[in-house]
KEKE-3310 file (N, C-alpha, C; in steps of 0.2 Angstrom, whole numbers, plus 5000, padded with zeros to 4 digits):
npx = (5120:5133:5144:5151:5146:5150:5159:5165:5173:5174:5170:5151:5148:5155:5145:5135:5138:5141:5129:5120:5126:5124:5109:5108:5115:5104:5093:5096:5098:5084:5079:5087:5081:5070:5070:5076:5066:5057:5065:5066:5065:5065:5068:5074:5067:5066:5075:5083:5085:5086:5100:5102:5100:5109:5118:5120:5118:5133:5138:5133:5141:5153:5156:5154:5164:5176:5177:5178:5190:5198:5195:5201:5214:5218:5226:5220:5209:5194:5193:5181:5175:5187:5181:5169:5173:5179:5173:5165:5174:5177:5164:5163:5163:5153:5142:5146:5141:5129:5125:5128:5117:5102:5090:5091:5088:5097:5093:5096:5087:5072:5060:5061:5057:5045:5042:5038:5042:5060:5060:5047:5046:5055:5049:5036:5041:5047:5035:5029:5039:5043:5045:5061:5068:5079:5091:5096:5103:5107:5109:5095:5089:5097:5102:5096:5103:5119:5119:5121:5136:5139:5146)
npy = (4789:4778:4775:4768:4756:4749:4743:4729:4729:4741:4751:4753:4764:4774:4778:4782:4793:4802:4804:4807:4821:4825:4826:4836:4845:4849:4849:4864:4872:4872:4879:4890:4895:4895:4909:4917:4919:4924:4937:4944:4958:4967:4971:4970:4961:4949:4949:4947:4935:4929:4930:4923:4909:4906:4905:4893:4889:4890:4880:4868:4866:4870:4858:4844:4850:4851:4837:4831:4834:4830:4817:4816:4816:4806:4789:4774:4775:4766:4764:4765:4776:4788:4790:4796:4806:4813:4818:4826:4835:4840:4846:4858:4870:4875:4868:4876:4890:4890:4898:4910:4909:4905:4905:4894:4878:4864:4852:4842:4837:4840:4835:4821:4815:4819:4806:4790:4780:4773:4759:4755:4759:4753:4741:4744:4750:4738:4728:4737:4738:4727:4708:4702:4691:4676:4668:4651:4642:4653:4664:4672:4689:4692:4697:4694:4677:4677:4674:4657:4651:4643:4630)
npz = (5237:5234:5234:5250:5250:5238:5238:5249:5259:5265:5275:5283:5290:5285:5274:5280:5289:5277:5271:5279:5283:5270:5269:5283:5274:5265:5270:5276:5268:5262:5273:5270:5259:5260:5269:5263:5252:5260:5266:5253:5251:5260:5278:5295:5305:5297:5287:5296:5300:5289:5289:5302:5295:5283:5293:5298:5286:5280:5292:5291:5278:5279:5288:5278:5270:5278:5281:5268:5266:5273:5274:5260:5261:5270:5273:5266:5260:5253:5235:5228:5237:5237:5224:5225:5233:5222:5214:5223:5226:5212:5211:5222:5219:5215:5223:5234:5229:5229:5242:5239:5230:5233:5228:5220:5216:5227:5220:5206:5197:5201:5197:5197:5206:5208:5203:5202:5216:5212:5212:5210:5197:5189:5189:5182:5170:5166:5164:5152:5144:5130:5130:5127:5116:5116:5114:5114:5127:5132:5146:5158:5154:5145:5130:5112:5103:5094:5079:5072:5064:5051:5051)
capx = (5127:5133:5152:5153:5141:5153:5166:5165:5179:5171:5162:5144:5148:5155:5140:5129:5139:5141:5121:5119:5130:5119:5104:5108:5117:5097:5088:5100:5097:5080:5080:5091:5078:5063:5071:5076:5060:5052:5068:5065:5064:5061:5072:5072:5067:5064:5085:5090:5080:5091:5109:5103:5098:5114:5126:5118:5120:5138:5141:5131:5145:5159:5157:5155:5171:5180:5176:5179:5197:5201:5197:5201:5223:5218:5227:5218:5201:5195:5192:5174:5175:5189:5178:5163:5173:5182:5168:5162:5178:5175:5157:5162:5162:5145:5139:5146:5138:5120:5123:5123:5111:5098:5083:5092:5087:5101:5091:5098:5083:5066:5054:5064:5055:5038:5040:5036:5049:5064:5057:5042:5046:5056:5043:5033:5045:5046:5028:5029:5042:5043:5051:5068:5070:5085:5094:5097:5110:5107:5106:5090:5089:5102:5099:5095:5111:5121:5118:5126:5140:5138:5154)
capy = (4788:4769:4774:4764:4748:4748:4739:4727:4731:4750:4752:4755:4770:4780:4779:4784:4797:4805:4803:4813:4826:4828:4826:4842:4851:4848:4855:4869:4874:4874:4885:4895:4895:4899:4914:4921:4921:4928:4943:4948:4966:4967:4975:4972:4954:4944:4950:4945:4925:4927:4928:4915:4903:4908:4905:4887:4883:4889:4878:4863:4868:4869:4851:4844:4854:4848:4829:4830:4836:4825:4809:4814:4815:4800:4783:4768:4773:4763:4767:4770:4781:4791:4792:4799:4812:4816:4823:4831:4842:4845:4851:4859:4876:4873:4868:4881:4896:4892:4901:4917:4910:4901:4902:4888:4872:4860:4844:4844:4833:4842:4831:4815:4816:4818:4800:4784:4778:4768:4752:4755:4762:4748:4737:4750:4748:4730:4729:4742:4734:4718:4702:4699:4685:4674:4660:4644:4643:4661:4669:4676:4695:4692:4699:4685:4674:4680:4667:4652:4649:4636:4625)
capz = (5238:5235:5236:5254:5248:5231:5242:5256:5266:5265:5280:5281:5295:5280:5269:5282:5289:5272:5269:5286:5282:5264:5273:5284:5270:5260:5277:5279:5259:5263:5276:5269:5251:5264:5272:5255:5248:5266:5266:5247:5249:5269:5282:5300:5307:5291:5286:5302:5301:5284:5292:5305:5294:5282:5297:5297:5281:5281:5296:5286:5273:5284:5289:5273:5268:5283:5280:5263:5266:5279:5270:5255:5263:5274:5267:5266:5259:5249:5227:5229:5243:5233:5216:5228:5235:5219:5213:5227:5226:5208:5209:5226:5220:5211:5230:5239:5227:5234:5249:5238:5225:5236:5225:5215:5222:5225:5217:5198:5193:5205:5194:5197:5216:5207:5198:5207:5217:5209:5213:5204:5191:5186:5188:5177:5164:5164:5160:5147:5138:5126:5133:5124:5115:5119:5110:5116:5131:5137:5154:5160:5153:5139:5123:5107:5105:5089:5074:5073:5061:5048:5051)
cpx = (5129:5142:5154:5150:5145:5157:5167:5165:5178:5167:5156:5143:5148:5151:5137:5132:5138:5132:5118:5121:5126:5112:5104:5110:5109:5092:5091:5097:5087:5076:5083:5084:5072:5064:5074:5072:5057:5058:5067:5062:5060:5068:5071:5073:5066:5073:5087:5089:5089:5098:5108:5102:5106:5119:5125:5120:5127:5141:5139:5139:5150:5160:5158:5162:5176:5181:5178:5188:5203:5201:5202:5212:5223:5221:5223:5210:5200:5193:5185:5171:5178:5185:5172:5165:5177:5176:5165:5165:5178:5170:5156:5162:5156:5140:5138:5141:5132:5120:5123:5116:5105:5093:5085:5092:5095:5100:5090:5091:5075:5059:5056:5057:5047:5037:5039:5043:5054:5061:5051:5042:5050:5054:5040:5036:5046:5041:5026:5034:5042:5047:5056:5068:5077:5084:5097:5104:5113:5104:5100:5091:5095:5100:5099:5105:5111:5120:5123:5131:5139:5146:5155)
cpy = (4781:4769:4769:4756:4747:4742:4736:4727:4739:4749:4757:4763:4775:4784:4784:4789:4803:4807:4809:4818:4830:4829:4836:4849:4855:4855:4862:4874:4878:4879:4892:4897:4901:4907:4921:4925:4928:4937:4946:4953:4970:4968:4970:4963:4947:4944:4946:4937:4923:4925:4922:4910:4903:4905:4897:4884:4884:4884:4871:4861:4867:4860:4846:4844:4851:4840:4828:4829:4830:4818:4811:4814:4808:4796:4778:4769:4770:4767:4772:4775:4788:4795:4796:4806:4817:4821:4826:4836:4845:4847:4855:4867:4879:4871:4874:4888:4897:4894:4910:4915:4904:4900:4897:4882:4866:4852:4847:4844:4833:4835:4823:4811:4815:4810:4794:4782:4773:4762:4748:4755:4758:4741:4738:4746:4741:4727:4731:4738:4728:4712:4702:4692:4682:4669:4654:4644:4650:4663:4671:4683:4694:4694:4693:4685:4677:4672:4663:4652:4643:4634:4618)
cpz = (5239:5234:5241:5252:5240:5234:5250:5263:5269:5271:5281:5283:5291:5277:5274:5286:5285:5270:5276:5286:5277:5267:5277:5281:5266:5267:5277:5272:5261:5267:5274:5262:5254:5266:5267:5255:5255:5266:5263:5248:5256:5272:5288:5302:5304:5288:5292:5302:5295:5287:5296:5301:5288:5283:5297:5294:5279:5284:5293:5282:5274:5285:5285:5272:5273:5283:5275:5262:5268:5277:5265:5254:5267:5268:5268:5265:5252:5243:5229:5231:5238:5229:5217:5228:5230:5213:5215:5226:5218:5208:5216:5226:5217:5217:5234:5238:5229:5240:5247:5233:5230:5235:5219:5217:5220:5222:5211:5196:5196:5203:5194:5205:5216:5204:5204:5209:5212:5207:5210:5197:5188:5185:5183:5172:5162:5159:5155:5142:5135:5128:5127:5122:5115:5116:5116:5122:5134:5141:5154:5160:5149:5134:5119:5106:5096:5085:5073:5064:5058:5048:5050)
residu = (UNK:UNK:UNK:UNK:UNK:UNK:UNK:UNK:UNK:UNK:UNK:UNK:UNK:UNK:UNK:UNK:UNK:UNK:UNK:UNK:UNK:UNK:UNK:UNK:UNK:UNK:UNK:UNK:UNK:UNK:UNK:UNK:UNK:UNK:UNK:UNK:UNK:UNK:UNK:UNK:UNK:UNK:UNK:UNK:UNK:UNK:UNK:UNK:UNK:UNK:UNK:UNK:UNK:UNK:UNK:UNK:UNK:UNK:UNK:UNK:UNK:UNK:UNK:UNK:UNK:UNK:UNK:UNK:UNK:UNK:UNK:UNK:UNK:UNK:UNK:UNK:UNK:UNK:UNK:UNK:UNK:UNK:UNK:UNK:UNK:UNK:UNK:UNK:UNK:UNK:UNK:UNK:UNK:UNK:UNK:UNK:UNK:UNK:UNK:UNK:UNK:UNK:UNK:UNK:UNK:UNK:UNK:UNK:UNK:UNK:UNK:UNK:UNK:UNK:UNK:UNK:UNK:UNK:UNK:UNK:UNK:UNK:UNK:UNK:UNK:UNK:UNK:UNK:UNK:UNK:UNK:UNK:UNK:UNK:UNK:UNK:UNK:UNK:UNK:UNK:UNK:UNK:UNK:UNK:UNK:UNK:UNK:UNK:UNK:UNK:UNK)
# end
């Protein structure tokens, strides 16, 4: 989430409130995924883990839902903030639904998690790719300069 770091005056507190919030929505999920699997076709004290874990990720969800609202009437937050939480509320009924469907994991992209971190992996690819050739009078990572005009 780089909505709060888009924008200076944005404070950091937001970011990392919002990141904490995701954070226990992921744990909650996961809980909720594990007591799934463990309930599937079981009665008794494996059902009942289910509801506890459930009410959990309801009250994850609640919070969320609750902070999202409240900013999102607050005045003076800044763009980036906005465009975060504008899409949280349209993909928020595509969130809420994993708490009936819980063997759907909420990370779009599972195999992104298996790749080397960012950091490498654009290293990686640096490597792998062919330097760019640049014309005369252009920035570092520019593509080649366009041809000159006989004039």
């Amino acid at each position: 989430m780089r909505a709060g770091d888009a924008h200076p005056a944005q404070p950091r507190y937001w970011t990392q409130a919002w990141l904490e919030r995701i954070k226990n929505l992921y744990a909650a999920h996961e809980k909720l995924t594990d007591a799934w699997a463990d309930a599937a076709g079981q009665a008794g004290e494996a059902a009942a883990r289910l509801e506890k874990v459930r009410a959990a990720w309801n009250t994850a969800l609640a919070a969320i839902d609750a902070a999202r609202k409240q900013q999102m009437a607050a005045p003076g937050l800044q763009e980036p903030a906005k465009k975060a939480l504008a899409t949280l509320d349209r993909e928020w009924d595509g969130l809420a639904a994993h708490r009936d469907y819980p063997m759907i994991s909420l990370d779009n992209y599972p195999e992104r998690r298996a790749r080397a971190p960012p950091a490498r992996r654009d290293q990686e690819e640096r490597l792998r790719l062919p330097k760019r050739r640049r014309g005369p009078g252009s920035p570092p990572g520019s593509g080649p300069s366009p041809p000159s005009r006989p004039g």
